[in-house]
TILUM-764850 format. One record per residue (C-alpha): x, y, z; residue in one letter. Coordinates in steps of 0.02 Angstrom, whole numbers, m for minus. Layout:
+--------+--------+--------+------+
!     xx !     yy !     zz ! code !
+--------+--------+--------+------+
!      X !      Y !      Z !    A !
...
+--------+--------+--------+------+
END
This chain:
+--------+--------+--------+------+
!     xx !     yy !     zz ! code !
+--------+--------+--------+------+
!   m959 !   1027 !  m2084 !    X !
!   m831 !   1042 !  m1956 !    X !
!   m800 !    904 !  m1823 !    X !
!   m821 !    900 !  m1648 !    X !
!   m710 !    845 !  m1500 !    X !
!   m687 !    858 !  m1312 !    X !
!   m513 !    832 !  m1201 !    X !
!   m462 !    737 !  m1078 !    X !
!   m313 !    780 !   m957 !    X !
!   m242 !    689 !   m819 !    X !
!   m113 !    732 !   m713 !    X !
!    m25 !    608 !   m586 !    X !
!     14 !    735 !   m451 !    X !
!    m89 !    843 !   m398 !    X !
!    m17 !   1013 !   m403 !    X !
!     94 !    951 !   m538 !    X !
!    191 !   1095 !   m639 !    X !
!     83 !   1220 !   m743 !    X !
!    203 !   1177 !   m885 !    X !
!    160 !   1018 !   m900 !    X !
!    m24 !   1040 !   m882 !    X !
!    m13 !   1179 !  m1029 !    X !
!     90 !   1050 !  m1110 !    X !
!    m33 !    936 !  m1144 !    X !
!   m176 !   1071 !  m1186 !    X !
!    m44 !   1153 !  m1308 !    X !
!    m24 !    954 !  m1386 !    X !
!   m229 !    927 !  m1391 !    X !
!   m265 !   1122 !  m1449 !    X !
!   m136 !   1067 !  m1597 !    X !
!   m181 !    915 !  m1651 !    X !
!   m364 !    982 !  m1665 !    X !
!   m317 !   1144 !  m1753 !    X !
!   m207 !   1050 !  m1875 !    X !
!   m365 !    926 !  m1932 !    X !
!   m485 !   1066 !  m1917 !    X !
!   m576 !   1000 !  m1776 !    X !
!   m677 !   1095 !  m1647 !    X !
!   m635 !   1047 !  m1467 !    X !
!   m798 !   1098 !  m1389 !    X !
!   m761 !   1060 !  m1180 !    X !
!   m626 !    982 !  m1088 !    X !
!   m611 !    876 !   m935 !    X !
!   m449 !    838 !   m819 !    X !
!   m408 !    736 !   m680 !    X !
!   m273 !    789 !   m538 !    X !
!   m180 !    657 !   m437 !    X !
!   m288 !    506 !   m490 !    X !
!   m214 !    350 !   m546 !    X !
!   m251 !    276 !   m725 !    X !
!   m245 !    110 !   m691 !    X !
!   m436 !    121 !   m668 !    X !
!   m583 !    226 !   m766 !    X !
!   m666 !    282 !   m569 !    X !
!   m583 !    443 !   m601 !    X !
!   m712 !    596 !   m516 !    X !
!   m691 !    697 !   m702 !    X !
!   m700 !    541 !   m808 !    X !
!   m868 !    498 !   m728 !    X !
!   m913 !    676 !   m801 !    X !
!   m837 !    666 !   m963 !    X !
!   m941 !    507 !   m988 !    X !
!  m1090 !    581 !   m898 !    X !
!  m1068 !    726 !  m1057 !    X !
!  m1038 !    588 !  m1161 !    X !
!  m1183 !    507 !  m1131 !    X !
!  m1300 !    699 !  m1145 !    X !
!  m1194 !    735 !  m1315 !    X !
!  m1130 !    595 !  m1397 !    X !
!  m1219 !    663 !  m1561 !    X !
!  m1124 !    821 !  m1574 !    X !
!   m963 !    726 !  m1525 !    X !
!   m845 !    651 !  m1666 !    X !
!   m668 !    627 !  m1571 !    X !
!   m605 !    607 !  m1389 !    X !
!   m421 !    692 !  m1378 !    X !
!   m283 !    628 !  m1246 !    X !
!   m120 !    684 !  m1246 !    X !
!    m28 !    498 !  m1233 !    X !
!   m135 !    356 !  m1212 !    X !
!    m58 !    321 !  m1044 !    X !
!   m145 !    481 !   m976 !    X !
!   m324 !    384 !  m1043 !    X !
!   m280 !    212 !   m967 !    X !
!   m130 !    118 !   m911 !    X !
!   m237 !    m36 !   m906 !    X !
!   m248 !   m122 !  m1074 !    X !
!   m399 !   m222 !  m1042 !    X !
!   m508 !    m91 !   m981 !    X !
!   m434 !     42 !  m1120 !    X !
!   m489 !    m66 !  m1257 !    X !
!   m666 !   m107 !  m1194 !    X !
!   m670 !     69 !  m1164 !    X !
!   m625 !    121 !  m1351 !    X !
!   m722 !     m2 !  m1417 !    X !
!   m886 !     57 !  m1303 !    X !
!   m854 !    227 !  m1357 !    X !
!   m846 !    203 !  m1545 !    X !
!   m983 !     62 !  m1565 !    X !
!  m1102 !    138 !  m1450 !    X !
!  m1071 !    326 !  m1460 !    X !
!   m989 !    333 !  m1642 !    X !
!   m846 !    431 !  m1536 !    X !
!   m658 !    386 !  m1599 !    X !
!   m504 !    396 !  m1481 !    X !
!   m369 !    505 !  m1538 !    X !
!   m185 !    508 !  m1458 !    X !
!   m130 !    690 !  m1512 !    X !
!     93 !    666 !  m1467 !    X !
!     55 !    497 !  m1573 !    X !
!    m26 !    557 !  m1732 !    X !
!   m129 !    395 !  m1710 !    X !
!   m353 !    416 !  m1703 !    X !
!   m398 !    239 !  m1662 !    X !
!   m530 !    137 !  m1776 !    X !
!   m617 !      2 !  m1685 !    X !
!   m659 !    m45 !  m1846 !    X !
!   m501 !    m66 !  m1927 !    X !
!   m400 !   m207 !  m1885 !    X !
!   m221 !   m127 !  m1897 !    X !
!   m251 !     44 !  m1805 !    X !
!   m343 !    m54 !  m1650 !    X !
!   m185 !   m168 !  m1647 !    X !
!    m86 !    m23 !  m1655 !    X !
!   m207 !     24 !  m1493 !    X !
!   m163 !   m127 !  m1417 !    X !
!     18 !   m101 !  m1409 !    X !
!     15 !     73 !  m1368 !    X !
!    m77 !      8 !  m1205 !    X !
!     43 !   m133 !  m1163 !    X !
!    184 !    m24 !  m1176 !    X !
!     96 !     84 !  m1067 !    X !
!     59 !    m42 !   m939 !    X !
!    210 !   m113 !   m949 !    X !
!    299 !     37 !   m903 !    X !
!    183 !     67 !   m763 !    X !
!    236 !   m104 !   m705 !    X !
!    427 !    m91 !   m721 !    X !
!    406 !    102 !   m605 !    X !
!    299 !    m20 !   m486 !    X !
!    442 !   m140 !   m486 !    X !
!    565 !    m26 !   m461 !    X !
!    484 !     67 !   m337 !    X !
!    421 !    m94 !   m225 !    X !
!    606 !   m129 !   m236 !    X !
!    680 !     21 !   m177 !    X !
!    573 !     23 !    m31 !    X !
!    606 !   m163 !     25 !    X !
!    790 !   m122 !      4 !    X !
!    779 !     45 !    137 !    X !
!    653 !    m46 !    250 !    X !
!    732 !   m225 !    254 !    X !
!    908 !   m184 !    222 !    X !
!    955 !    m21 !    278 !    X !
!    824 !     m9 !    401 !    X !
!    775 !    160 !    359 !    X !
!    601 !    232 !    417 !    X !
!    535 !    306 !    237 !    X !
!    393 !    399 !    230 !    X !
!    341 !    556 !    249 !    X !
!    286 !    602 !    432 !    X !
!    371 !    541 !    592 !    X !
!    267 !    429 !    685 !    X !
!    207 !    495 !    871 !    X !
!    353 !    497 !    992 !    X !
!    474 !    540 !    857 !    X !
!    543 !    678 !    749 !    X !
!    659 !    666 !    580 !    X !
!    845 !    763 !    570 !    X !
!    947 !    735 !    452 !    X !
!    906 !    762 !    262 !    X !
!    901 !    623 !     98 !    X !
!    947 !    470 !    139 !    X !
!   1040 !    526 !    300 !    X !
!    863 !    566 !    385 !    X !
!    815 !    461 !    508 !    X !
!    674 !    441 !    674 !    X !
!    768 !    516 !    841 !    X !
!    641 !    501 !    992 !    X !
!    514 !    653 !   1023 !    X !
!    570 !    669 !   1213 !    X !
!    397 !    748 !   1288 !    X !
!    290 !    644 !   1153 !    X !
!    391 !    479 !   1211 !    X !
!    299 !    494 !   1375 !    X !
!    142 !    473 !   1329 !    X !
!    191 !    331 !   1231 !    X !
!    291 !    242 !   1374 !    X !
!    125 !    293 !   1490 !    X !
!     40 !    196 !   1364 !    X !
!    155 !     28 !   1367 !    X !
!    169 !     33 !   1553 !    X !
!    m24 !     87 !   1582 !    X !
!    m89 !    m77 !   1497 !    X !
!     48 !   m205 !   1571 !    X !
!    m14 !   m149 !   1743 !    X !
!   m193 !   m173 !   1678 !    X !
!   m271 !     15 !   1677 !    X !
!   m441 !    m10 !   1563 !    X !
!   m441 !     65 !   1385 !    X !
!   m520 !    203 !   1418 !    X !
!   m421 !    263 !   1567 !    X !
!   m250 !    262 !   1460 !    X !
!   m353 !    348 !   1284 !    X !
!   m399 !    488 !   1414 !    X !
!   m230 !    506 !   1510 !    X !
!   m135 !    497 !   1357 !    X !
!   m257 !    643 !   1288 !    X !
!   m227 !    739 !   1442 !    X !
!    m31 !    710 !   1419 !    X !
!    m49 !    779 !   1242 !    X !
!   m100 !    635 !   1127 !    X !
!   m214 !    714 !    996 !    X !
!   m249 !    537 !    922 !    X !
!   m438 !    507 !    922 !    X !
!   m532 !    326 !    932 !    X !
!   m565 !    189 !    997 !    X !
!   m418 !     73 !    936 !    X !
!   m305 !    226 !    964 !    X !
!   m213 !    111 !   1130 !    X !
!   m193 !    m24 !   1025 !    X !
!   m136 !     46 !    859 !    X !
!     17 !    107 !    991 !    X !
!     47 !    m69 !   1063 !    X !
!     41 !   m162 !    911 !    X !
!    154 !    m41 !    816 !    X !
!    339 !   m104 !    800 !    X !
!    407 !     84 !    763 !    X !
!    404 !    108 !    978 !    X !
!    525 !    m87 !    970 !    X !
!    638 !      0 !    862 !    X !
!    591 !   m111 !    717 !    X !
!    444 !    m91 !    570 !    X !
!    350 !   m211 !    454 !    X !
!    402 !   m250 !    290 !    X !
!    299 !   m310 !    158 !    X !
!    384 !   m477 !     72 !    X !
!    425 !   m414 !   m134 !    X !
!    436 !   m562 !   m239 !    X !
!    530 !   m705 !   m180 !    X !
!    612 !   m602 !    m36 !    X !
!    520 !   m624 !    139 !    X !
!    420 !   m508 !    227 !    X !
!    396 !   m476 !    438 !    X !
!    428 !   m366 !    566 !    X !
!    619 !   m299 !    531 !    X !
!    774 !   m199 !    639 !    X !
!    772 !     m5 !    589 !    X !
!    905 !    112 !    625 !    X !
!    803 !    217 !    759 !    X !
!    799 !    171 !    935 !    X !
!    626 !    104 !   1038 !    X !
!    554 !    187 !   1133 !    X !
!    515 !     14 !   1217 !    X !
!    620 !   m152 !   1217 !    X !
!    576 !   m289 !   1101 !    X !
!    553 !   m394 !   1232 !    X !
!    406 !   m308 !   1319 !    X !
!    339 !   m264 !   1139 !    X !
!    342 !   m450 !   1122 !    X !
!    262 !   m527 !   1287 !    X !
!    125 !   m350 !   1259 !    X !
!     87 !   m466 !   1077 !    X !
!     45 !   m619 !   1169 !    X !
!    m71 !   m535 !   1301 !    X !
!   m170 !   m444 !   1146 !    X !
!   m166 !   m622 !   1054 !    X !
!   m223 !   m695 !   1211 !    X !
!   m366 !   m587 !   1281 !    X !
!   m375 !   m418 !   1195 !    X !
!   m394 !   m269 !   1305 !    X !
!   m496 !   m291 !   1458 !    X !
!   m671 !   m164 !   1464 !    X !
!   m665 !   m123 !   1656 !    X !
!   m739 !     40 !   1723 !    X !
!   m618 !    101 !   1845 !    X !
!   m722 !    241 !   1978 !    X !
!   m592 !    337 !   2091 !    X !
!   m731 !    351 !   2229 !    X !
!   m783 !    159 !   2224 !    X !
!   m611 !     91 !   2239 !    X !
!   m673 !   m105 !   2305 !    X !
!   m824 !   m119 !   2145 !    X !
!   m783 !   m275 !   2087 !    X !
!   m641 !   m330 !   2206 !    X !
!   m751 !   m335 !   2379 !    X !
!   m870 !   m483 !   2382 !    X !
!  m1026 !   m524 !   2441 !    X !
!  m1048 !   m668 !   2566 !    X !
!  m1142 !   m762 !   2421 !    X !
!   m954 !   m757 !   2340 !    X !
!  m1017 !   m616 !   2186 !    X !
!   m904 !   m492 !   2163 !    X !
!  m1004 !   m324 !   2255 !    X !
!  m1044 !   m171 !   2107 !    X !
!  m1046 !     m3 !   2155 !    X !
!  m1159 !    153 !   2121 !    X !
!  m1239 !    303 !   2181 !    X !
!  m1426 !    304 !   2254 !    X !
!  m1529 !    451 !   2299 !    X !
!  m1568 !    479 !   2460 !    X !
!  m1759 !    565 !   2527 !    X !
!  m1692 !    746 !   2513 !    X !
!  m1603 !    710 !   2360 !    X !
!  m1441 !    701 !   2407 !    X !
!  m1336 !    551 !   2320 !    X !
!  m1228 !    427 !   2438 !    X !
!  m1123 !    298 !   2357 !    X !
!  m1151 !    105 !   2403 !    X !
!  m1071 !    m60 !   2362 !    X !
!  m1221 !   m165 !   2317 !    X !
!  m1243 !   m364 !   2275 !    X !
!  m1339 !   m387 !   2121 !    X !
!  m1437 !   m506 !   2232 !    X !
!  m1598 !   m457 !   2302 !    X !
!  m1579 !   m446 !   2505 !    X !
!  m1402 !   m471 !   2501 !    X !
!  m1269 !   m320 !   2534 !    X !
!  m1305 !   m170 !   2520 !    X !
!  m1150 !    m51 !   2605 !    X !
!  m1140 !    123 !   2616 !    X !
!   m974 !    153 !   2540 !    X !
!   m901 !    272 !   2686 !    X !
!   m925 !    157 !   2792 !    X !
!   m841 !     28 !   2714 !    X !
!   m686 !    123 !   2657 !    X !
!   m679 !    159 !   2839 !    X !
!   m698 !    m13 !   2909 !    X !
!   m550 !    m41 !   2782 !    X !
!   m429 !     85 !   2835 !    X !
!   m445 !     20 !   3006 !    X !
!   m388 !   m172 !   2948 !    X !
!   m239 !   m107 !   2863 !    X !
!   m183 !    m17 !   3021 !    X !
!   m145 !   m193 !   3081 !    X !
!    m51 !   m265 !   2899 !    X !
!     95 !   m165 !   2938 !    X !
!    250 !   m245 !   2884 !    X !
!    373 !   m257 !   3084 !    X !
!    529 !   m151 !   3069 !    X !
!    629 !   m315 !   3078 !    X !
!    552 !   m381 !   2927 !    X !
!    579 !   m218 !   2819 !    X !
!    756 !   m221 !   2872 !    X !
!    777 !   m403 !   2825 !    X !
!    683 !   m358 !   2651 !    X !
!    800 !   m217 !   2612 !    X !
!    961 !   m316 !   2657 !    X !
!    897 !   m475 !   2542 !    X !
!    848 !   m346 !   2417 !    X !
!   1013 !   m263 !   2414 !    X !
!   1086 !   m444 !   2398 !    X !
!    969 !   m488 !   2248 !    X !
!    987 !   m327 !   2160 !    X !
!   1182 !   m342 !   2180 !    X !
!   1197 !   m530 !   2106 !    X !
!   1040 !   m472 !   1973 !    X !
!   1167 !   m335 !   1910 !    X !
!   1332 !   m428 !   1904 !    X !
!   1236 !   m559 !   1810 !    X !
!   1158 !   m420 !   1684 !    X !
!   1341 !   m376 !   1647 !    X !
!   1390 !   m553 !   1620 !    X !
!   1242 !   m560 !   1509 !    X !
!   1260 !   m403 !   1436 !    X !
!   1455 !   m458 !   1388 !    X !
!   1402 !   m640 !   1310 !    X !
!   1252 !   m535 !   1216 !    X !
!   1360 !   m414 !   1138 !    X !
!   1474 !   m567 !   1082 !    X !
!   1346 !   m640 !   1006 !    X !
!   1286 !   m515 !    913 !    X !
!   1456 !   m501 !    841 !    X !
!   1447 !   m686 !    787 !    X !
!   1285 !   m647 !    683 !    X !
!   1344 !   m501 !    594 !    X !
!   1491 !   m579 !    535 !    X !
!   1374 !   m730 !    480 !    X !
!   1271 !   m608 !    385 !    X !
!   1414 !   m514 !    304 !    X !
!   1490 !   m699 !    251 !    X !
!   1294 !   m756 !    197 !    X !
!   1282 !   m585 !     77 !    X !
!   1461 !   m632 !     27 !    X !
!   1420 !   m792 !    m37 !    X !
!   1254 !   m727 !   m117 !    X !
!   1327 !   m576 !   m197 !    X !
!   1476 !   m696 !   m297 !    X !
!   1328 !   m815 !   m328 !    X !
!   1419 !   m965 !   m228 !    X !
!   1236 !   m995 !   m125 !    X !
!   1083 !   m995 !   m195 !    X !
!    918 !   m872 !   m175 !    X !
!    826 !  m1009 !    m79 !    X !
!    966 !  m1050 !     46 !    X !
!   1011 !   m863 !     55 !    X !
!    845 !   m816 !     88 !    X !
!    813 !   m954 !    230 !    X !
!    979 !   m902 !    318 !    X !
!    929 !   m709 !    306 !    X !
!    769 !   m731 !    394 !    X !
!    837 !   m879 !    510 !    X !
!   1011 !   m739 !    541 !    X !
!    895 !   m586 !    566 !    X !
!    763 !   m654 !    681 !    X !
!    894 !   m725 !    798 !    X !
!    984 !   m529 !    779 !    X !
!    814 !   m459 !    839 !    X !
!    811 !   m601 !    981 !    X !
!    984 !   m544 !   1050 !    X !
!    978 !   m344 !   1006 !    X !
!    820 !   m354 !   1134 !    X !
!    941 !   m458 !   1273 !    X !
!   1068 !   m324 !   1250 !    X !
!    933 !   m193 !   1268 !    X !
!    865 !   m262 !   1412 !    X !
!   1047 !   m323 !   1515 !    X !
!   1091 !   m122 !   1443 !    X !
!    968 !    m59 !   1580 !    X !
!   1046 !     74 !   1714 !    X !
!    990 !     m2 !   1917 !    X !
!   1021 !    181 !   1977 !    X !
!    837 !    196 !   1965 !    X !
!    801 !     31 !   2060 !    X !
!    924 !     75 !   2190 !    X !
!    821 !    256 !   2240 !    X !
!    645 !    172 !   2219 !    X !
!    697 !      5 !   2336 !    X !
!    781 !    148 !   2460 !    X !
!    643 !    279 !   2443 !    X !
!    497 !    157 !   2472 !    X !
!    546 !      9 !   2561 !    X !
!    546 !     85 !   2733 !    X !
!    351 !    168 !   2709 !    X !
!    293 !    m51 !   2719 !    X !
!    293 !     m7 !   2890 !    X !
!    138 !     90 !   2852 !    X !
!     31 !     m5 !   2732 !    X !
!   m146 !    114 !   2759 !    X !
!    m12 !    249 !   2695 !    X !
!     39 !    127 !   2573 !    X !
!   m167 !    133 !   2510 !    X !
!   m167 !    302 !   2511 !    X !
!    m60 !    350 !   2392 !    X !
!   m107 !    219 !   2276 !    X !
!   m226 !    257 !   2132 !    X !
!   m373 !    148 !   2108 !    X !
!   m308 !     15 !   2002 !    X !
!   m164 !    m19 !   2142 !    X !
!   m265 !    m20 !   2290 !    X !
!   m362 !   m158 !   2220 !    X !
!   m202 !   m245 !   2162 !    X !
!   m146 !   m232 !   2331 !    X !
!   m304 !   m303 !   2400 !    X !
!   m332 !   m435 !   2289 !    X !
!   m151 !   m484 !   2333 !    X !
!   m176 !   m469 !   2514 !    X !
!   m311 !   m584 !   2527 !    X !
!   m307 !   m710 !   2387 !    X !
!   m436 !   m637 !   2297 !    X !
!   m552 !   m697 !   2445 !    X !
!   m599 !   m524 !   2539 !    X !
!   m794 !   m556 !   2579 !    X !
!   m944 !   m435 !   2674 !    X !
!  m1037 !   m506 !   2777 !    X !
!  m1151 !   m444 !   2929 !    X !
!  m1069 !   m269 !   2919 !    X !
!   m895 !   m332 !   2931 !    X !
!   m758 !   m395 !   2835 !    X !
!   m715 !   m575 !   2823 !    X !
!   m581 !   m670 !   2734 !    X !
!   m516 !   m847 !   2733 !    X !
!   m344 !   m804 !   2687 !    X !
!   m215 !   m685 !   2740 !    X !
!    m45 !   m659 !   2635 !    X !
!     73 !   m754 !   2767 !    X !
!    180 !   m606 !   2778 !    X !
!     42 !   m510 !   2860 !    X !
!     m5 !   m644 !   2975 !    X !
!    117 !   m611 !   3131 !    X !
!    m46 !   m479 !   3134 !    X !
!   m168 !   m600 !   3195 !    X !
!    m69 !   m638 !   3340 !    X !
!    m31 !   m471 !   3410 !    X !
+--------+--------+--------+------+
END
């Protein structure tokens, strides 16, 4: 009677080459016709690993395996690396298969059908398997090598789709991340938006409007945490070399050093859940007189209407309409006008501090860059020495991480001394003089400024209290107010 058998193909890739998948059909269909054996069904597997069995068509094949088993004499693979490229598993799998199912392995390109039961074809098994997974860990090797050697040393950004805020030219190893001009405003919205404290949800939804197509709610934070917008990337350590956060040859979008201090405050705090309402602007900044911090909602009037009120969350205590207070407020800040005098004395100090600030950013800049200089050639000499084997790994590989975190320290001084004060210049002459007119100054703040500027204003200590505003403290520059 003739015997049975059913295939099993696996590809690597999928959408690998035709060729090769009629390659190893053309090798099974062979092997069976040549021994006179009926291949009854076959399975196949596209882009799934073999180093494990939870493969979607082995499942079936064993599934079938399982249903059939009795009309099944051999299971056909092309090499026994397309089966398994994990010994262990292989082996418990042949043996399962043969003792349980009476089913016998065959490897068509090898000639070989594996007997459990024979000592010298399952050691013959064996090998074929080690040789397998030995090659599979030699590509591994070889790959995990390749890639610390682009990341690490050549700083190259490898894979396949530019981050946000960037774009690829170039082609081969010549490609490399330029900065996505429009998308490299949301980003820097992003960076600035959470150092001046806007909640979580305010950036996710300005950044959407902006164009961000990102969705969730760690979207902010993947951005802030991500090294790519420093100009540098993580590298995972490979064998004894060290891993970290790495240089790469494309420029940040942001400066190390605000990346840096932006780690600390996530380290420190996380992100901050505030609710930020454009038409409550004083929820959480006014107080009540009982020193509680006043919330802020809407409440239905008798003909339905809504009016918005500042309330305490104590029973009896405020409860403000919020028109009125907004314009008991615009009234106080008609009076916290900065004198003409003063602004004129600000803008000549400024002047005076922005002049010094930038002859000492070019000193700075001038001792950075000479520095910088100093490490390089300290590296080059260190990769010297390692390279004609007159250091050894252990030192080499303490001054290569000690050499290229102190290169990261200084590229971000040079960054940051590097900085243009064209732009300070026009904002200190555009905006000094308008002091003078601090309820304009409001105004034109959004929400999250006017309470800055509040909370600055008074210390934090800005109280209601029998329909009027009270404070203990006034920012001394405001106080030639109280007099007049």
């Amino acid at each position: 009677m003739q015997k049975k058998a059913i295939s099993y193909l696996r590809f690597s890739h999928e959408g690998q080459s035709n060729s090769s998948i009629e390659r190893q059909e053309l090798i099974t269909s062979q092997w069976a016709e040549r021994m006179n054996v009926e291949i009854t069904d076959t399975f196949a597997d596209a882009g799934h690993s073999a180093k494990t069995f939870d493969r979607p068509d082995f499942q079936k094949l064993q599934d079938f395996i399982k249903q059939h088993h009795r009309s099944v004499d051999y299971l056909i693979v092309d090499q026994m690396d397309r089966f398994s490229r994990d010994a262990g598993e292989a082996l418990s799998m042949i043996k399962k298969l043969q003792s349980k199912y009476s089913i016998q392995v065959v490897s068509a390109t090898e000639g070989i059908t594996f007997d459990y039961h024979t000592p010298g074809s399952f050691f013959r098994a064996g090998l074929q398997f080690l040789l397998a997974e030995e090659d599979n860990i030699n590509r591994a090797s070889k790959i995990n090598a390749g890639i610390y050697t682009a990341k690490a040393k050549e700083g190259r950004y490898i894979y396949g789709h530019a981050p946000f805020g960037y774009k690829f030219e170039g082609q081969g190893k010549s490609r490399h991340l330029v900065i996505n001009e429009e998308q490299a405003k949301v980003v820097t919205y992003i960076f600035n938006a959470y150092l001046t404290n806007t909640p979580d949800y305010i950036i996710r939804e300005r950044a959407a409007h902006m164009g961000l197509k990102h969705k969730g709610n760690s979207v902010v934070k993947d951005f802030l945490t991500n090294p790519i917008y420093a100009g540098h990337q993580v590298v995972k350590p490979y064998k004894d070399l060290p891993g970290g956060i790495f240089p790469a040859l494309h420029k940040g979008i942001v400066d190390m050093e605000t990346w840096s201090m932006i780690q600390q405050r996530l380290k420190g705090g996380g992100m901050e859940r505030v609710i930020i309402d454009d038409n409550l602007p004083l929820r959480g900044v006014l107080k009540c007189h009982c020193q509680k911090p006043l919330t802020g909602a809407p409440s239905r009037g008798r003909h339905g209407k809504y009016y918005l009120y500042y309330k305490c969350r104590h029973k009896g205590h405020n409860n403000i309409s919020a028109t009125k207070a907004h314009e008991q407020l615009h009234e106080i800040l008609k009076y916290m006008s900065l004198p003409q005098r003063l602004v004129a004395a600000i803008k000549d100090q400024s002047e005076k501090m922005l002049q010094e600030r930038m002859k000492d950013n070019r000193a700075n800049l001038s001792r950075s860059k000479r520095d910088m200089e100093e490490l390089e050639q300290q590296l080059y000499s260190v990769e010297e020495k390692y390279i004609k084997n007159q250091m050894a790994a252990e030192t080499y590989h303490r001054w290569l991480k000690d050499l290229t975190r102190r290169r990261v320290e200084v590229k971000s001084r040079i960054e940051r001394f590097s900085k243009n004060g064209d732009s300070t210049w026009k904002l200190l002459s555009d905006h000094l003089s308008k002091l003078t007119d601090l309820q304009y100054v409001y105004n034109q703040a959004d929400t999250l400024k006017k309470q800055e500027l509040i909370r600055l204003g008074f210390d934090n200590e800005l109280y209601y209290e029998d329909k009027t505003y009270r404070t203990p403290f006034v920012l001394p520059i405001f106080e030639h107010n109280l007099l007049t």
